[in-house]
ZASEKE-920680 format. One record per residue: residue in three letters; y negated, x negated, z negated of N, C-alpha, C, O in turn. Coordinates in steps of 0.05 Angstrom, whole numbers, plus 32768, in hexadecimal, padded with zeros to 4 digits. Layout:
<nodes>
<node><type>Ala</type><n_Y>Y</n_Y><n_X>X</n_X><n_Z>Z</n_Z><ca_Y>Y</ca_Y><ca_X>X</ca_X><ca_Z>Z</ca_Z><c_Y>Y</c_Y><c_X>X</c_X><c_Z>Z</c_Z><o_Y>Y</o_Y><o_X>X</o_X><o_Z>Z</o_Z></node>
...
</nodes>
This chain:
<nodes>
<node><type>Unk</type><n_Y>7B46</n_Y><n_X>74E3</n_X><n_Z>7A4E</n_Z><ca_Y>7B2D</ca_Y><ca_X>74D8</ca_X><ca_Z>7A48</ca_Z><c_Y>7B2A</c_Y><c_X>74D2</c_X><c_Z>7A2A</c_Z><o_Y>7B1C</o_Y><o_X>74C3</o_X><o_Z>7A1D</o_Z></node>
<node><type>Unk</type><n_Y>7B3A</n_Y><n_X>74E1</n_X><n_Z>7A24</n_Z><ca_Y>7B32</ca_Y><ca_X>74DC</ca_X><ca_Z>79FE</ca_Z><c_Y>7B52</c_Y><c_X>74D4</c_X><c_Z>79F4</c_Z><o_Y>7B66</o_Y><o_X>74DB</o_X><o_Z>79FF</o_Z></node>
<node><type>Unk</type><n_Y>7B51</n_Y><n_X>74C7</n_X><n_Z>79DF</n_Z><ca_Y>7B6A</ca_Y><ca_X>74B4</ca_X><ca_Z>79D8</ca_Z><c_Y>7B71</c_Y><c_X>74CC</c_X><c_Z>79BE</c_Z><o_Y>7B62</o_Y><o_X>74D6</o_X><o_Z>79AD</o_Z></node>
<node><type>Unk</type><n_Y>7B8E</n_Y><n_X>74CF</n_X><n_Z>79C2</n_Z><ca_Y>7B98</ca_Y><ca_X>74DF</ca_X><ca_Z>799F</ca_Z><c_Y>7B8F</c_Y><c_X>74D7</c_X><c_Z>7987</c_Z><o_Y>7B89</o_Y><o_X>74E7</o_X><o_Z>7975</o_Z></node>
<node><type>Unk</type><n_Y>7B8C</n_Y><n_X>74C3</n_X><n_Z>7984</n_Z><ca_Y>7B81</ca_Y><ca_X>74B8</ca_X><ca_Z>7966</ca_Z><c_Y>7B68</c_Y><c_X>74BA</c_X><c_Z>7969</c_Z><o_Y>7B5C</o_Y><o_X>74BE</o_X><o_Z>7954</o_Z></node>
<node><type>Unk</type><n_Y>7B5B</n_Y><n_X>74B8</n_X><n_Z>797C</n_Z><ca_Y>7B40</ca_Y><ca_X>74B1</ca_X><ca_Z>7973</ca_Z><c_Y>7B28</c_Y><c_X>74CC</c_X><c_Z>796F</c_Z><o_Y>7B10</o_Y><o_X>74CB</o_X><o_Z>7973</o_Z></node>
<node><type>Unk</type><n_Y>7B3A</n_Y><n_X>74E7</n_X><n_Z>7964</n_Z><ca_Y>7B29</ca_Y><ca_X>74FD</ca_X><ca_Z>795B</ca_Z><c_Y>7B26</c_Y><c_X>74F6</c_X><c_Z>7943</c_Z><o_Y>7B34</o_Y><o_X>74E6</o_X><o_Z>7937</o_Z></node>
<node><type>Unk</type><n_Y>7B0B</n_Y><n_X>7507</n_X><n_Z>7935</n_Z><ca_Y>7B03</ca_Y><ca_X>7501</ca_X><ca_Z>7918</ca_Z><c_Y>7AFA</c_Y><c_X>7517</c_X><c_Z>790F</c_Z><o_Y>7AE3</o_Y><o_X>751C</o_X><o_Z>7916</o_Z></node>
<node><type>Unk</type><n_Y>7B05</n_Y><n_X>7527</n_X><n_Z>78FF</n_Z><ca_Y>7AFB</ca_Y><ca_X>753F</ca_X><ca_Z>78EC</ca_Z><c_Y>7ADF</c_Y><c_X>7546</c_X><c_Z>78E0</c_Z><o_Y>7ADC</o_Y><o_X>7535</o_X><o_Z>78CF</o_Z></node>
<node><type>Unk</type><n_Y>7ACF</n_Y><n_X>7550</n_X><n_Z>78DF</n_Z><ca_Y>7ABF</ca_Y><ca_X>7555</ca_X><ca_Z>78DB</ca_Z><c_Y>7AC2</c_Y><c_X>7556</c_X><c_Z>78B9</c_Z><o_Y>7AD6</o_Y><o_X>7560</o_X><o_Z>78AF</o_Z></node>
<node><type>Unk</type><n_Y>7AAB</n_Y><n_X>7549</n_X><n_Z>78A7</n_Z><ca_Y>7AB0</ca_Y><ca_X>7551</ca_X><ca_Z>7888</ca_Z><c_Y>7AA8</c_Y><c_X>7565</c_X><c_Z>787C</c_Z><o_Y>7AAD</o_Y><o_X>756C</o_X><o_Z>7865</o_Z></node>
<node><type>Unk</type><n_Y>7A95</n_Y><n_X>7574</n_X><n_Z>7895</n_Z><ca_Y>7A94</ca_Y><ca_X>7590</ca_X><ca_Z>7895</ca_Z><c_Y>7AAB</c_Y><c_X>75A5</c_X><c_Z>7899</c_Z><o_Y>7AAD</o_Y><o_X>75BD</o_X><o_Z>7893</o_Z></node>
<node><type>Unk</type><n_Y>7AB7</n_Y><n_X>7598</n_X><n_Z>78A2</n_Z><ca_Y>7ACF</ca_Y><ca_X>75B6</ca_X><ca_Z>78A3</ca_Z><c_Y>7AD6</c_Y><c_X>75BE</c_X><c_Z>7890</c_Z><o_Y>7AD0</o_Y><o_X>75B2</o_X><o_Z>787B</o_Z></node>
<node><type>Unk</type><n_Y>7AE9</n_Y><n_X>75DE</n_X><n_Z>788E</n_Z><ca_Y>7AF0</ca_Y><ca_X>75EF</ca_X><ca_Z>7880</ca_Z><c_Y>7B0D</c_Y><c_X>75E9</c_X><c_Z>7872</c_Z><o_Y>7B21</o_Y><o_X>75ED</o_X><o_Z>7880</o_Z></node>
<node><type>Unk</type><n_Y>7B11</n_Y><n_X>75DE</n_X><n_Z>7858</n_Z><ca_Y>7B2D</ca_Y><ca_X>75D4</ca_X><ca_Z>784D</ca_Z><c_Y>7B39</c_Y><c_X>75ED</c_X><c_Z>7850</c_Z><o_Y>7B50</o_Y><o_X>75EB</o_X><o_Z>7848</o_Z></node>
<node><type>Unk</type><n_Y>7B32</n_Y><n_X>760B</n_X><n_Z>785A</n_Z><ca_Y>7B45</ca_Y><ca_X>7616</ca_X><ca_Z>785F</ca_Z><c_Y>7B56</c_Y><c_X>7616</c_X><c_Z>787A</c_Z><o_Y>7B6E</o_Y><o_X>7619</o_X><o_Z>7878</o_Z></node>
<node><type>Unk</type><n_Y>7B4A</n_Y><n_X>7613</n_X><n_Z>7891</n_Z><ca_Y>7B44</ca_Y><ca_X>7604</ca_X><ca_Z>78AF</ca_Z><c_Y>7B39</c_Y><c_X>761E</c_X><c_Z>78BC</c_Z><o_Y>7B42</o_Y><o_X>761F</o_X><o_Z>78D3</o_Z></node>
<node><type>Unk</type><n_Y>7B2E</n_Y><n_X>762E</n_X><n_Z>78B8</n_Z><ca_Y>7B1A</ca_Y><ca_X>763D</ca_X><ca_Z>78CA</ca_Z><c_Y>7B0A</c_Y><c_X>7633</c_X><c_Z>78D7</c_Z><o_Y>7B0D</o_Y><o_X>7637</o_X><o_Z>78F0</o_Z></node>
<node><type>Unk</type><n_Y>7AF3</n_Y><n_X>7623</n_X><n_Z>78CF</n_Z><ca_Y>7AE6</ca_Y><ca_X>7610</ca_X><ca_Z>78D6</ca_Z><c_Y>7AE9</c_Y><c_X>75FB</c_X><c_Z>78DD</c_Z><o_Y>7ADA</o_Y><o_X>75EB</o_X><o_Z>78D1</o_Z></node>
<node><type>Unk</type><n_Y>7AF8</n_Y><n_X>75EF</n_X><n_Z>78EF</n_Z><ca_Y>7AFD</ca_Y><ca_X>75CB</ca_X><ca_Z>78F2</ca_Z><c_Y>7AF5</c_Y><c_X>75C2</c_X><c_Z>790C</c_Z><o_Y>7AFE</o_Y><o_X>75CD</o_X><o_Z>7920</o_Z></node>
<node><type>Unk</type><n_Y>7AE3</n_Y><n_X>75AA</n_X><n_Z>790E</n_Z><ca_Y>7AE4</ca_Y><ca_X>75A5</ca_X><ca_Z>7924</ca_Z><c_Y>7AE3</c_Y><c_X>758B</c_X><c_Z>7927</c_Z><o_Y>7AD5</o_Y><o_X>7582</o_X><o_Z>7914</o_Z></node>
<node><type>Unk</type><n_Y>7AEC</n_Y><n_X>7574</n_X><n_Z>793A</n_Z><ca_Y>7AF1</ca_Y><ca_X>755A</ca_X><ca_Z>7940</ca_Z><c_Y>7AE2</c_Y><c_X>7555</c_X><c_Z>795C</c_Z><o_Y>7ADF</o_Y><o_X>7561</o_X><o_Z>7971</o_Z></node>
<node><type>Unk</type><n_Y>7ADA</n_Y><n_X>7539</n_X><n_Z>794E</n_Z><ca_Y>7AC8</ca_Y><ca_X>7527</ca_X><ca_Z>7966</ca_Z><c_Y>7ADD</c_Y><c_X>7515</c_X><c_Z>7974</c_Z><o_Y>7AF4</o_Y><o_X>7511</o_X><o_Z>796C</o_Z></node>
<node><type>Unk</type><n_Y>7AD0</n_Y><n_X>750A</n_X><n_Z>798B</n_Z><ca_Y>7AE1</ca_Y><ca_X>74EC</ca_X><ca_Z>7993</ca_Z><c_Y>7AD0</c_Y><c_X>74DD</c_X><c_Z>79A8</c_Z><o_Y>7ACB</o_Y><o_X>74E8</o_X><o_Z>79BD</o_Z></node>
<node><type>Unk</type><n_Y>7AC7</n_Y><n_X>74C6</n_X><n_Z>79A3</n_Z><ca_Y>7AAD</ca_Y><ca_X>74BE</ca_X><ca_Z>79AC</ca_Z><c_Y>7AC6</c_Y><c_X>74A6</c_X><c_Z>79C2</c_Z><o_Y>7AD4</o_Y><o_X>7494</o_X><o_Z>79BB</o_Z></node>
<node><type>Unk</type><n_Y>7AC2</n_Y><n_X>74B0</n_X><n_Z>79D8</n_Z><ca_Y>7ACC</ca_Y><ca_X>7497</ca_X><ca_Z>79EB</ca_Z><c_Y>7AB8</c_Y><c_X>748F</c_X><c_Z>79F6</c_Z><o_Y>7AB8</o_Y><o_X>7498</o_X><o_Z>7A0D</o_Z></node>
<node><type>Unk</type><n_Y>7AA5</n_Y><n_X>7482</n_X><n_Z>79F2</n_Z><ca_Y>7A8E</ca_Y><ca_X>746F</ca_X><ca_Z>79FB</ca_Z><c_Y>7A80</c_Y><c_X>747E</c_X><c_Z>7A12</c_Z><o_Y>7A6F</o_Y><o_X>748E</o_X><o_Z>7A0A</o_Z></node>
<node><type>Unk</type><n_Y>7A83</n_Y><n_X>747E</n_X><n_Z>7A27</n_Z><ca_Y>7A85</ca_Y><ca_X>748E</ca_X><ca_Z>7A3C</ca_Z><c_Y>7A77</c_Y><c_X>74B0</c_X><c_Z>7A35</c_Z><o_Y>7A61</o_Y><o_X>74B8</o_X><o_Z>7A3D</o_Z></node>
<node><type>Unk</type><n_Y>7A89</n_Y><n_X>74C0</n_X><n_Z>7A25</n_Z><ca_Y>7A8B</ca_Y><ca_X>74D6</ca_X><ca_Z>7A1D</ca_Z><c_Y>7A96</c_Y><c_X>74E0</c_X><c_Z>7A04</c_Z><o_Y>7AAA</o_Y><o_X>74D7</o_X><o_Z>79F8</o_Z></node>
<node><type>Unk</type><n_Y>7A86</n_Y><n_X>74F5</n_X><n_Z>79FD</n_Z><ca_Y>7A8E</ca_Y><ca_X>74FC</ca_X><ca_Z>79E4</ca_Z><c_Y>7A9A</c_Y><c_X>7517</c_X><c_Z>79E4</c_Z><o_Y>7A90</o_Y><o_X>7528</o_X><o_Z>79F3</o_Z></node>
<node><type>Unk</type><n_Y>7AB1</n_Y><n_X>751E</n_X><n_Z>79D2</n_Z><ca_Y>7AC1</ca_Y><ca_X>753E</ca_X><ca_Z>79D2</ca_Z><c_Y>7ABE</c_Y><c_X>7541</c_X><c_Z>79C3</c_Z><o_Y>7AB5</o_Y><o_X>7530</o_X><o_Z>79B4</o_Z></node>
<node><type>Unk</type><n_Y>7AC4</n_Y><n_X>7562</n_X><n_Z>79B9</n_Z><ca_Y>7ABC</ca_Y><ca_X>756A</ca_X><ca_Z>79A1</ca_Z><c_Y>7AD1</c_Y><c_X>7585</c_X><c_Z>79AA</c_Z><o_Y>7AD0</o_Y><o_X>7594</o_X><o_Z>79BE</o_Z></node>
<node><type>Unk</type><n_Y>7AE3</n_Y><n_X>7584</n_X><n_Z>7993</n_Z><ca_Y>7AFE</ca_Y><ca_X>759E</ca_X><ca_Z>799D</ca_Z><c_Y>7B04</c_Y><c_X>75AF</c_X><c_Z>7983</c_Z><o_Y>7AFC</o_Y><o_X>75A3</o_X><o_Z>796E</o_Z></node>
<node><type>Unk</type><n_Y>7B0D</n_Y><n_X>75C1</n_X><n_Z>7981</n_Z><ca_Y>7B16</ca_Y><ca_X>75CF</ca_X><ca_Z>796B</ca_Z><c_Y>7B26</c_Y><c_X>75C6</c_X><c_Z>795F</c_Z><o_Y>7B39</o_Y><o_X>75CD</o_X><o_Z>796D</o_Z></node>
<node><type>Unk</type><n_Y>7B31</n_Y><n_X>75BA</n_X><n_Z>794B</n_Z><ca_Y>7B46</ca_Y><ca_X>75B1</ca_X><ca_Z>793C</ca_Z><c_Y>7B5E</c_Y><c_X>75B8</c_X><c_Z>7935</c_Z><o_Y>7B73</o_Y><o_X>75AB</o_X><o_Z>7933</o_Z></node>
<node><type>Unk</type><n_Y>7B55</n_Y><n_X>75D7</n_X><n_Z>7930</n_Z><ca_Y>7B68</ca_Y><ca_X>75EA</ca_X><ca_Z>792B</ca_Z><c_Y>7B7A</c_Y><c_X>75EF</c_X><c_Z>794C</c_Z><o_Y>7B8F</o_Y><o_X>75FB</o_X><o_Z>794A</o_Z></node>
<node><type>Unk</type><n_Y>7B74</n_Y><n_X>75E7</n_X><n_Z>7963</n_Z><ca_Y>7B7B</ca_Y><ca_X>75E8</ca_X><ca_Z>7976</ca_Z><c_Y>7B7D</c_Y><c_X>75C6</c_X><c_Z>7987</c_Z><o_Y>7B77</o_Y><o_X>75C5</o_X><o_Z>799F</o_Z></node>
<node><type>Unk</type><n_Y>7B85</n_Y><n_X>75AC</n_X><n_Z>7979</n_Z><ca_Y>7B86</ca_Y><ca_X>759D</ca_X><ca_Z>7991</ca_Z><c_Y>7B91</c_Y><c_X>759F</c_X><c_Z>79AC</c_Z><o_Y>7B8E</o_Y><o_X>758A</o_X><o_Z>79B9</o_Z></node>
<node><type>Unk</type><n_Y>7B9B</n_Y><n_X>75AD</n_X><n_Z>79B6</n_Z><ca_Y>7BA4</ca_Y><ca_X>75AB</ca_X><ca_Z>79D1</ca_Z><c_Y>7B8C</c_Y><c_X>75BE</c_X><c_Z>79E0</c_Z><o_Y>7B89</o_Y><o_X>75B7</o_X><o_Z>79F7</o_Z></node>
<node><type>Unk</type><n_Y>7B81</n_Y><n_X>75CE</n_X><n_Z>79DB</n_Z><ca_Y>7B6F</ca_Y><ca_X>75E4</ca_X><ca_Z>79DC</ca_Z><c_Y>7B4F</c_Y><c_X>75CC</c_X><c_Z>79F0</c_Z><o_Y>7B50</o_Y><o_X>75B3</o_X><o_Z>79EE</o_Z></node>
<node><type>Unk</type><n_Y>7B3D</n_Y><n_X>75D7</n_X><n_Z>79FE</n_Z><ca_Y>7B2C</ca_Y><ca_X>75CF</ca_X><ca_Z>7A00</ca_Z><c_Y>7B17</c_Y><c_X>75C1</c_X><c_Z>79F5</c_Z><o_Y>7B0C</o_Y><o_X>75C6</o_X><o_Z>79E0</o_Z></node>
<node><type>Unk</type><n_Y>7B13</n_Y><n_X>75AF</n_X><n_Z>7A07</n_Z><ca_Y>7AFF</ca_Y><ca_X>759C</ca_X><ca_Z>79FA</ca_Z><c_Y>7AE3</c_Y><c_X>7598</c_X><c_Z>7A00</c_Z><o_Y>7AE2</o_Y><o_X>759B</o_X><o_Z>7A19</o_Z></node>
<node><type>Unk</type><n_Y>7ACE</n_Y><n_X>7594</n_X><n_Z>79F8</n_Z><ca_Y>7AB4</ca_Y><ca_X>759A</ca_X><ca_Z>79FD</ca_Z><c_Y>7AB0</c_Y><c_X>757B</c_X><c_Z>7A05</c_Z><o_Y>7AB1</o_Y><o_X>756B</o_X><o_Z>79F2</o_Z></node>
<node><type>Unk</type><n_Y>7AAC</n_Y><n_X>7573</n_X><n_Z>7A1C</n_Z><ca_Y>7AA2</ca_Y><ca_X>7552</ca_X><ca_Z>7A20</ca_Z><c_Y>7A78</c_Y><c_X>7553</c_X><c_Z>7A2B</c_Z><o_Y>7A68</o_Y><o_X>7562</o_X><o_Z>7A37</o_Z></node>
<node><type>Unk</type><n_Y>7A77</n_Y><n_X>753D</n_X><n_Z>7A1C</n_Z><ca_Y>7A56</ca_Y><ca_X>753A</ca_X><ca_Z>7A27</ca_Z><c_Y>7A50</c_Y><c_X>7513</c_X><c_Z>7A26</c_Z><o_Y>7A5E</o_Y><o_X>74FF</o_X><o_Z>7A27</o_Z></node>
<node><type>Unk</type><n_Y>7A3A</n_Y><n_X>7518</n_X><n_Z>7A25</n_Z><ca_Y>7A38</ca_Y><ca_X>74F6</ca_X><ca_Z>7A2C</ca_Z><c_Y>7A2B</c_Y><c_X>74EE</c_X><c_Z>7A14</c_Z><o_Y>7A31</o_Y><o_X>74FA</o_X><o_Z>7A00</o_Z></node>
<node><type>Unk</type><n_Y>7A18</n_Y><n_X>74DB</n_X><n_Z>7A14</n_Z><ca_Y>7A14</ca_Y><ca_X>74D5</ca_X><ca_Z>79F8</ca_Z><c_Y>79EF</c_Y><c_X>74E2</c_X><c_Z>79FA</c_Z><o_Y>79E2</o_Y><o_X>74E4</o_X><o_Z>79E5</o_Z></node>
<node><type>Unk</type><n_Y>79E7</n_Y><n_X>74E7</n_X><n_Z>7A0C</n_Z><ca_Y>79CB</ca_Y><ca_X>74FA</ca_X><ca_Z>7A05</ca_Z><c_Y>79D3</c_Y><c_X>7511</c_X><c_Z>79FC</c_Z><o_Y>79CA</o_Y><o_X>7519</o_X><o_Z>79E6</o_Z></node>
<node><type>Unk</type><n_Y>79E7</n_Y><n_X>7521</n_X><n_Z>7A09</n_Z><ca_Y>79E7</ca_Y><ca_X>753D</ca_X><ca_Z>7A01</ca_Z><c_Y>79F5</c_Y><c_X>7540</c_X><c_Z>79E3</c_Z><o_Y>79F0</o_Y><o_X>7553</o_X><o_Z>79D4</o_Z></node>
<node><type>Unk</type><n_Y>7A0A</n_Y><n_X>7529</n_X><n_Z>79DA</n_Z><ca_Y>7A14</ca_Y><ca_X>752C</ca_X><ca_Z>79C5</ca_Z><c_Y>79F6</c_Y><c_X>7528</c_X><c_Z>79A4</c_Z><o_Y>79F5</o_Y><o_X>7533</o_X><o_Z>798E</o_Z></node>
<node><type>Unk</type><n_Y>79E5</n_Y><n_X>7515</n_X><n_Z>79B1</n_Z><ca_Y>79D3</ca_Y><ca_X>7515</ca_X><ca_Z>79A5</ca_Z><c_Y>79C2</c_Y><c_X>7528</c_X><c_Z>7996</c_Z><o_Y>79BE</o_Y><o_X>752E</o_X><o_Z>797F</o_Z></node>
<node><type>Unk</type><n_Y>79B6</n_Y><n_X>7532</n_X><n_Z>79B7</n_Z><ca_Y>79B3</ca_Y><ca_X>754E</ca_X><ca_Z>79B1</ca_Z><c_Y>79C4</c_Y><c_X>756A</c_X><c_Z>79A2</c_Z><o_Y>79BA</o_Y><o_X>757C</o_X><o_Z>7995</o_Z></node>
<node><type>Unk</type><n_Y>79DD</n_Y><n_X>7565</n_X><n_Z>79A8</n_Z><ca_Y>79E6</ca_Y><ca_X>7577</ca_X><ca_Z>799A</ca_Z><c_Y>79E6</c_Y><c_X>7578</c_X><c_Z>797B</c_Z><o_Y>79E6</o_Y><o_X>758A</o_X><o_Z>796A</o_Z></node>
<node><type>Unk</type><n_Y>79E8</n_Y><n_X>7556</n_X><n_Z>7979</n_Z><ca_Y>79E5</ca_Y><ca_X>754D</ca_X><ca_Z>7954</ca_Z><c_Y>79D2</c_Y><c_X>7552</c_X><c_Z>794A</c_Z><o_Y>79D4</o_Y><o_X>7559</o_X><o_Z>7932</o_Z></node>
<node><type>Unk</type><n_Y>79B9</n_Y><n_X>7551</n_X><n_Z>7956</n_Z><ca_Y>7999</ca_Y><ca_X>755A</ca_X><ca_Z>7958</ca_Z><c_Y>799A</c_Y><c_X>7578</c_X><c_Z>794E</c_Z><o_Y>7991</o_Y><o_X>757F</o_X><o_Z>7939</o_Z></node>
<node><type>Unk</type><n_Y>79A3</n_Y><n_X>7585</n_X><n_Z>795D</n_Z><ca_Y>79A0</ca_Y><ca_X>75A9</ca_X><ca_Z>795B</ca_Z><c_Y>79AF</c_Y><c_X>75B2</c_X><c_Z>7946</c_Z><o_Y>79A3</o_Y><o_X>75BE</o_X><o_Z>7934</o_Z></node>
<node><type>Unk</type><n_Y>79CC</n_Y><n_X>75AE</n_X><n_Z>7944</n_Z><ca_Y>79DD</ca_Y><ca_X>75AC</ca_X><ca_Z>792C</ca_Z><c_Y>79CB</c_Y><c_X>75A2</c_X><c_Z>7910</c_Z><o_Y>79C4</o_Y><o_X>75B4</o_X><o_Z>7901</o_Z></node>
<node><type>Unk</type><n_Y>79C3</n_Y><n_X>7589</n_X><n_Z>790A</n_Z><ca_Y>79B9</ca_Y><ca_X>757E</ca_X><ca_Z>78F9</ca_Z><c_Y>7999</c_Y><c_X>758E</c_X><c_Z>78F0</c_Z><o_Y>7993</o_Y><o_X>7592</o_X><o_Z>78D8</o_Z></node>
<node><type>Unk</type><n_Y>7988</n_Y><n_X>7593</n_X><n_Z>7905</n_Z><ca_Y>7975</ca_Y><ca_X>75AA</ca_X><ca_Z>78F7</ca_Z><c_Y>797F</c_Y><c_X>75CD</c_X><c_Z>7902</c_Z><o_Y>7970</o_Y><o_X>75DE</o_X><o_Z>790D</o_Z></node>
<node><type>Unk</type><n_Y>798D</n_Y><n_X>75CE</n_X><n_Z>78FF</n_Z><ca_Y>7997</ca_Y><ca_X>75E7</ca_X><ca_Z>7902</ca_Z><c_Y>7988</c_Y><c_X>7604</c_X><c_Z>790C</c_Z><o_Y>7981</o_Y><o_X>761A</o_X><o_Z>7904</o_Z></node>
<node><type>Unk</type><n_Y>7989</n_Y><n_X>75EE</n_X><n_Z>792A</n_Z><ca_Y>797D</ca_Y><ca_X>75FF</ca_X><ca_Z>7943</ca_Z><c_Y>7991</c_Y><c_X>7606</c_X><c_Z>7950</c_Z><o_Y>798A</o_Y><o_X>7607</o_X><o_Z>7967</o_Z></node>
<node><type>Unk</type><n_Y>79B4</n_Y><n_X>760E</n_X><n_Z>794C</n_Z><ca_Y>79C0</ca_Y><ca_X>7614</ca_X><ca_Z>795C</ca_Z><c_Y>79C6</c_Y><c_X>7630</c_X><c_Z>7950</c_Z><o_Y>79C7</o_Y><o_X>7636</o_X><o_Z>7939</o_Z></node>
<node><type>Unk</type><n_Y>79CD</n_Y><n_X>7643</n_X><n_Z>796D</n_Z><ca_Y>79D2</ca_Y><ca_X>7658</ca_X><ca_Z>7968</ca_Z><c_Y>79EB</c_Y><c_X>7660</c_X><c_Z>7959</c_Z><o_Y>7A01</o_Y><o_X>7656</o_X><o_Z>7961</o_Z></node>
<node><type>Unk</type><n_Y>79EB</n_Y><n_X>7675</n_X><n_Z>7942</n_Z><ca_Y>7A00</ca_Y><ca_X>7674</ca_X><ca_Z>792E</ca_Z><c_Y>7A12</c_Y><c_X>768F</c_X><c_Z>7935</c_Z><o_Y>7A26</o_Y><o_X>7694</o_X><o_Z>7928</o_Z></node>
</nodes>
């Protein structure tokens, strides 16, 4: 569902890589996977829920 090239790092991540995480918007659906782990699981949603999740992230209503 999601193409090798087409993940994108977050400019938030950690230059040490504790923190990293990558998007990949295939029209359809969006993933969002650990970096530090590509082969590892991937979080897929559609484009409301990814919204929302940019929503909650961005006023920082998600649980920490």
């Amino acid at each position: 569902m999601f193409s090798a090239e087409g993940w994108t790092k977050s400019f938030r991540s950690q230059p040490n890589g504790n923190q990293c995480v990558e998007w990949n918007d295939a029209g359809s659906a969006v993933g969002l996977r650990d970096s530090n782990h590509p082969d590892g699981p991937v979080l897929a949603m559609d484009a409301t829920q990814w919204a929302a999740f940019q929503d909650a992230v961005l006023s920082r209503t998600v649980n920490q």
